[in-house]
N, C-alpha and C positions, 0 to 999 in steps of 0.2 A: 786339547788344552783349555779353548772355553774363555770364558770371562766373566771374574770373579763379580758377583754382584756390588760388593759394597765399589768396586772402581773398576768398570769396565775396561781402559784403557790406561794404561802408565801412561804418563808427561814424553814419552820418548817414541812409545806406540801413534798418540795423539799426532806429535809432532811430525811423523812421517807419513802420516792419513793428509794431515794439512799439506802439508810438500806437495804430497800426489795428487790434492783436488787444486790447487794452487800452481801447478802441472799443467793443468786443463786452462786452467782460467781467474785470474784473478777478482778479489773479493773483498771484501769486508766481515767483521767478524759474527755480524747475526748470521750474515749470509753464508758465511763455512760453515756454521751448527746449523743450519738449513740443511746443508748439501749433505753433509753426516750423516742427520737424523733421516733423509730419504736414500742415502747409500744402507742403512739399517734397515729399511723399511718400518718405522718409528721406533724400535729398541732403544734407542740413544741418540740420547742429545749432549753434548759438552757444555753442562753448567758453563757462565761466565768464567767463574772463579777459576774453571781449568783452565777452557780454551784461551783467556786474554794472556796469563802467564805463562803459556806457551807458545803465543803467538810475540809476545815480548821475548825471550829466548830466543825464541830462531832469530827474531830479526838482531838482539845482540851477538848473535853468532853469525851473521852475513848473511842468512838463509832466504832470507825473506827482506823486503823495503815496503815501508810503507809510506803512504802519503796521503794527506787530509783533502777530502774532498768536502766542502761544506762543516753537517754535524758528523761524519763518517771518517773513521781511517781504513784503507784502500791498502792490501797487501797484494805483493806482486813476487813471484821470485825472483830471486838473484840466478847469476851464474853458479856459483856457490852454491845454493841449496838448489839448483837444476843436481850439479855433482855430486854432490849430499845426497842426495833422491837416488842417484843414479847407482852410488855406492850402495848403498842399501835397499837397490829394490827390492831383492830377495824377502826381507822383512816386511818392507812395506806394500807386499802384493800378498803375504799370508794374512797380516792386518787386516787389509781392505776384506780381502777373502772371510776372515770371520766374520767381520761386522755384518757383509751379506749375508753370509747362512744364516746367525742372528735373526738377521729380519727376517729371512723366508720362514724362520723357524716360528718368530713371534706371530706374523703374519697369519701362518697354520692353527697356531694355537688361540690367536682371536678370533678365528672362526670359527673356532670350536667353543670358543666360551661365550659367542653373542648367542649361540644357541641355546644356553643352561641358563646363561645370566640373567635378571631381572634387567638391567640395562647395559648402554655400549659401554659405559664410563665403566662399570663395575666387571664386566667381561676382558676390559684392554689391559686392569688393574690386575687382573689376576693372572693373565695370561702372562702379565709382564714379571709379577711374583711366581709364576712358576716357573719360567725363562730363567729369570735370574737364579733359584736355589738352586736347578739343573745345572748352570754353569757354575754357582759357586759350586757344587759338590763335584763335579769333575775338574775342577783345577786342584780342589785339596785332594782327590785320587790321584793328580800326576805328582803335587808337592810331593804325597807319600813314596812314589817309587824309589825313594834315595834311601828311605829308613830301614833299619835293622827290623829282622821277621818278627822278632815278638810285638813291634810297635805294627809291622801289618797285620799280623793275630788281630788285635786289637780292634783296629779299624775294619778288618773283616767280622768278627762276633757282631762291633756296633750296627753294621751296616744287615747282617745278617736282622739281629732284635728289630732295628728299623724297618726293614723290610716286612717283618710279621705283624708288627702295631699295624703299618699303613695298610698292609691286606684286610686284616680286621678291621680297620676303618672304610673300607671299602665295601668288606662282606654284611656290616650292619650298615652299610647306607642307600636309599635306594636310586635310584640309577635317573638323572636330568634332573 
């Protein structure tokens, strides 16, 4: 199933990632995108603008408490999102599970690109762009399984033509 490029994680997926690391050990909010981004092996990080509004949500929902330590607010679970968690570990163990293959996946494929690349920056960027079109194009392969044949038609010719350009971009280029 994957994870779409333009938003790795839904608001709901996010929210039971934090439960489960929040499970382990309480936090603060750089420090969950910390834990994230090394549960990913660096694929992903949860911008502010997610992770804070969903870490606002859970705690409107019981899930979570926080409390200010100094310049830091300090998330802890509740009882409540322990049960929440508990509810839906099934979810939030396939979650966690992609994010890692993710990162073994990214991981692989920056080792391959520090080899071609002019630099690290430029091999982590590409690895990361290829990651991502990989995952977006097998999430829009599973959206499609619901569609009527002539819309797979479709998407199989495209993917067919795709597939010949990109050969051909490959058979005229030379190799590292």
């Amino acid at each position: 199933m994957g994870m779409p490029a333009a938003r790795k994680l839904s608001g709901d997926e996010l929210g039971l990632v934090l439960l489960t690391l929040l499970a382990d050990a309480d936090g603060y909010g750089t420090e969950l995108g910390d834990r994230i981004e090394y549960l990913s092996g660096g694929f992903y990080r949860p911008s502010p603008g997610s992770l804070y509004p969903v870490l606002t949500a859970l705690g409107r929902d019981g899930y979570v408490a926080q409390q200010r330590e100094g310049r830091r607010k300090y998330y802890r679970l509740t009882d409540r999102g322990r049960d929440y968690r508990r509810e839906h570990a099934g979810t939030a163990e396939r979650v966690v599970a992609r994010l890692e293959r993710a990162g073994r996946k990214y991981r692989a494929l920056r080792q391959a690109m520090a080899d071609i690349a002019d630099s690290d920056e430029e091999g982590a960027s590409l690895a990361q762009d290829l990651l991502e079109a990989r995952m977006e194009l097998k999430s829009i392969l599973h959206r499609s399984l619901d569609r009527p044949p002539a819309v797979q038609r479709r998407i199989v010719a495209l993917l067919d033509e795709t597939a010949e350009r990109l050969n051909a971009i490959l058979d005229e280029a030379p190799k590292g």
